[in-house]
BALO-767339 format. One record per residue: x, y, z of N, C-alpha, C, O in turn; residue in three letters. Coordinates in steps of 0.1 Angstrom, whole numbers, padded with zeros to 4 digits, always signed. Example, Ala and Ser with C-alpha at 12.3 -4.5 7.8 and 13.67 -1.06 7.14 Angstrom:
# residues 2
+0132-0057+0078+0123-0045+0078+0132-0033+0078+0142-0033+0085Ala/+0128-0022+0071+0137-0011+0071+0129+0000+0079+0134+0011+0080Ser/
END
This chain:
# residues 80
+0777+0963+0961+0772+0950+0961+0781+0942+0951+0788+0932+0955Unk/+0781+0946+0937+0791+0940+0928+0808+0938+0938+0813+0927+0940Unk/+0810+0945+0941+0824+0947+0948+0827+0936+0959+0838+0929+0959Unk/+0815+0934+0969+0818+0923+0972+0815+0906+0969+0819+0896+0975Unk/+0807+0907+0956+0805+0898+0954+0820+0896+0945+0825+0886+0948Unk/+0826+0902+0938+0843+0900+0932+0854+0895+0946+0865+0888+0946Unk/+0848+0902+0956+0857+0899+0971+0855+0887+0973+0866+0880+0974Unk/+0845+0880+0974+0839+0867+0978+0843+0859+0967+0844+0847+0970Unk/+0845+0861+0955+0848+0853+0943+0863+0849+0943+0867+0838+0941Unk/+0870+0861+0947+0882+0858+0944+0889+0850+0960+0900+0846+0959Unk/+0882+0849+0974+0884+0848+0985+0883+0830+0980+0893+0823+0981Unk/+0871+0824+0974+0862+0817+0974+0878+0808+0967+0882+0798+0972Unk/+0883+0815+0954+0893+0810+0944+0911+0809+0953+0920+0802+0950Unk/+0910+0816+0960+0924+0818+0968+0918+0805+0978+0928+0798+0979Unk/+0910+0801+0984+0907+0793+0990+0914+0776+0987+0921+0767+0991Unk/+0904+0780+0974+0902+0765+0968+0919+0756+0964+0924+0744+0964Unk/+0923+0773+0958+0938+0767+0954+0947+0764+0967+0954+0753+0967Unk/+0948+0772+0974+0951+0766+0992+0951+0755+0990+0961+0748+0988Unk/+0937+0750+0991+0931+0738+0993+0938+0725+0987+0942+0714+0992Unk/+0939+0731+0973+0942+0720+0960+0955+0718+0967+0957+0707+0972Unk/+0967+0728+0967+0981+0730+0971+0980+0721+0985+0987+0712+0981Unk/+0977+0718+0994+0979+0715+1008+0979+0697+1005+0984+0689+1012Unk/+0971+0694+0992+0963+0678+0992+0978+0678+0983+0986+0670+0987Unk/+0983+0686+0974+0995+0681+0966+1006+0677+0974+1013+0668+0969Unk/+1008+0684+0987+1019+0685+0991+1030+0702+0989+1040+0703+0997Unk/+1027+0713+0978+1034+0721+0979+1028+0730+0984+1018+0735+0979Unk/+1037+0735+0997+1029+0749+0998+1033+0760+0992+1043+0757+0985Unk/+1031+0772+0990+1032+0786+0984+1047+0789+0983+1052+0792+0994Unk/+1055+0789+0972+1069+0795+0978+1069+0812+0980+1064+0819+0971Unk/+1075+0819+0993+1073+0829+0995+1062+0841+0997+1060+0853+0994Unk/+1053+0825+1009+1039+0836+1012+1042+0847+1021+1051+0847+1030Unk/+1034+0858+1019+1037+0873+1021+1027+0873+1037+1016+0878+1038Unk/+1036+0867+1048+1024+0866+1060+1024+0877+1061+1013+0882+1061Unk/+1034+0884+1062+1031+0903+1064+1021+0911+1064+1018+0920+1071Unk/+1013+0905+1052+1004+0914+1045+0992+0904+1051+0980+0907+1049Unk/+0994+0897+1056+0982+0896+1072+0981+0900+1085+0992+0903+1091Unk/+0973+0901+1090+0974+0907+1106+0963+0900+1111+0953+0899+1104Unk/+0964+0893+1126+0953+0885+1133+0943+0893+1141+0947+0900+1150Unk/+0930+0895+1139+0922+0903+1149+0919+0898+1163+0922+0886+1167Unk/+0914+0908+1169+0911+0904+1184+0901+0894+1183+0893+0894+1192Unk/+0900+0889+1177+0882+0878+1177+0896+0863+1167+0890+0852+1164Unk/+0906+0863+1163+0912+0850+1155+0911+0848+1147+0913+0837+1143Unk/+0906+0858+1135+0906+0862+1120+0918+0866+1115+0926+0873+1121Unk/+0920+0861+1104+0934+0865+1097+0928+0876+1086+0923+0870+1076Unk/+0928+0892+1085+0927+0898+1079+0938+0910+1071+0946+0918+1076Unk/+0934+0904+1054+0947+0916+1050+0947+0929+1051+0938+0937+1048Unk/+0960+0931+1056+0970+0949+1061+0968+0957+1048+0965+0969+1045Unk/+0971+0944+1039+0974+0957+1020+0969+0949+1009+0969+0936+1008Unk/+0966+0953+1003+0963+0947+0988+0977+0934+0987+0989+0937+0990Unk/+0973+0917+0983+0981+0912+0981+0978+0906+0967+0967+0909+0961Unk/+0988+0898+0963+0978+0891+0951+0994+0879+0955+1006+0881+0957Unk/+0986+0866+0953+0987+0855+0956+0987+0844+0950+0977+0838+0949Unk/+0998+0838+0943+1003+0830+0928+0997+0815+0937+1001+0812+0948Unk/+0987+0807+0927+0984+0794+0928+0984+0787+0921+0984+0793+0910Unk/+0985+0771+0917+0984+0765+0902+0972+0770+0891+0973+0768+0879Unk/+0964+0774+0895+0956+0783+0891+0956+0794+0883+0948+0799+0875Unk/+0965+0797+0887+0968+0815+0881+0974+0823+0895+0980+0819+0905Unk/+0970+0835+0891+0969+0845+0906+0959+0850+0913+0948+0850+0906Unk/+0958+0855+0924+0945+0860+0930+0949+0876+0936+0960+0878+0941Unk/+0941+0884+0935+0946+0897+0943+0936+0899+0953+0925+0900+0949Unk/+0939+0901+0967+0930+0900+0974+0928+0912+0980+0939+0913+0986Unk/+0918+0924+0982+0925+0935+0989+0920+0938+1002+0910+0934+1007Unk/+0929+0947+1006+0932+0950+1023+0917+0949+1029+0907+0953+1023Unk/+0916+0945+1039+0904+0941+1050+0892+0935+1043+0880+0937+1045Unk/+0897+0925+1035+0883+0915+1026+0882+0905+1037+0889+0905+1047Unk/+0873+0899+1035+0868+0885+1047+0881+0875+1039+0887+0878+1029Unk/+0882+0867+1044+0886+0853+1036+0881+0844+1044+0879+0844+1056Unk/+0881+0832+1030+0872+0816+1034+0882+0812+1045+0893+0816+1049Unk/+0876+0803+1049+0879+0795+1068+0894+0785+1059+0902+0779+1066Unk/+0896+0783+1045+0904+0774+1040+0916+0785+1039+0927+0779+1040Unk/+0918+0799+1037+0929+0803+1039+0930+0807+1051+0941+0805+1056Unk/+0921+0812+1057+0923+0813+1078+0930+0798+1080+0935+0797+1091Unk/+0931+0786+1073+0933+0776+1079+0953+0775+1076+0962+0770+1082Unk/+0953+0784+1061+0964+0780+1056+0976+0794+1068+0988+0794+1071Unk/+0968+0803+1069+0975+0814+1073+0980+0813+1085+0989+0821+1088Unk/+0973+0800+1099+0977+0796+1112+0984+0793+1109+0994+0799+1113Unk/+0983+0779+1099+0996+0773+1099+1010+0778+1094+1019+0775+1102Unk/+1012+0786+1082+1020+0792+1078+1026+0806+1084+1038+0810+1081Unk/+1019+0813+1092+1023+0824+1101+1016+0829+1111+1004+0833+1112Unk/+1029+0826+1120+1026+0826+1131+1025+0843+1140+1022+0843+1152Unk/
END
């Protein structure tokens, strides 16, 4: 239970900074689309442990966590 509530914390934080980043105008230099893979249902779920530099700080997100609909949103656009 703890485990996923840290998954959903840090999903929630990789989100937001997306978020913040997309209203600035910069996006990510050197996002790692690799370390995503699309499911048969249009989910962007991670292949490997990544961790993810934002104005924020960093985020580590690991392999097959859910992520918020704001990095599903960043990950269409950015890799295809």
């Amino acid at each position: 239970m703890r485990r996923g509530c840290v998954l959903l914390g840090l999903s929630i934080a990789v989100g937001l900074t997306f978020a913040a980043m997309a209203r600035q105008g910069h996006p990510p230099p050197g996002f790692p689309c690799k370390a995503f893979a699309k499911s048969e249902q249009g989910d962007w779920i991670p292949v490997r442990d990544v961790r993810l530099r934002g104005p924020g700080g960093s985020v580590e997100i690991k392999a097959g966590a859910a992520m918020l609909d704001e990095l599903q949103e960043h990950l269409d656009l950015r890799c295809h």
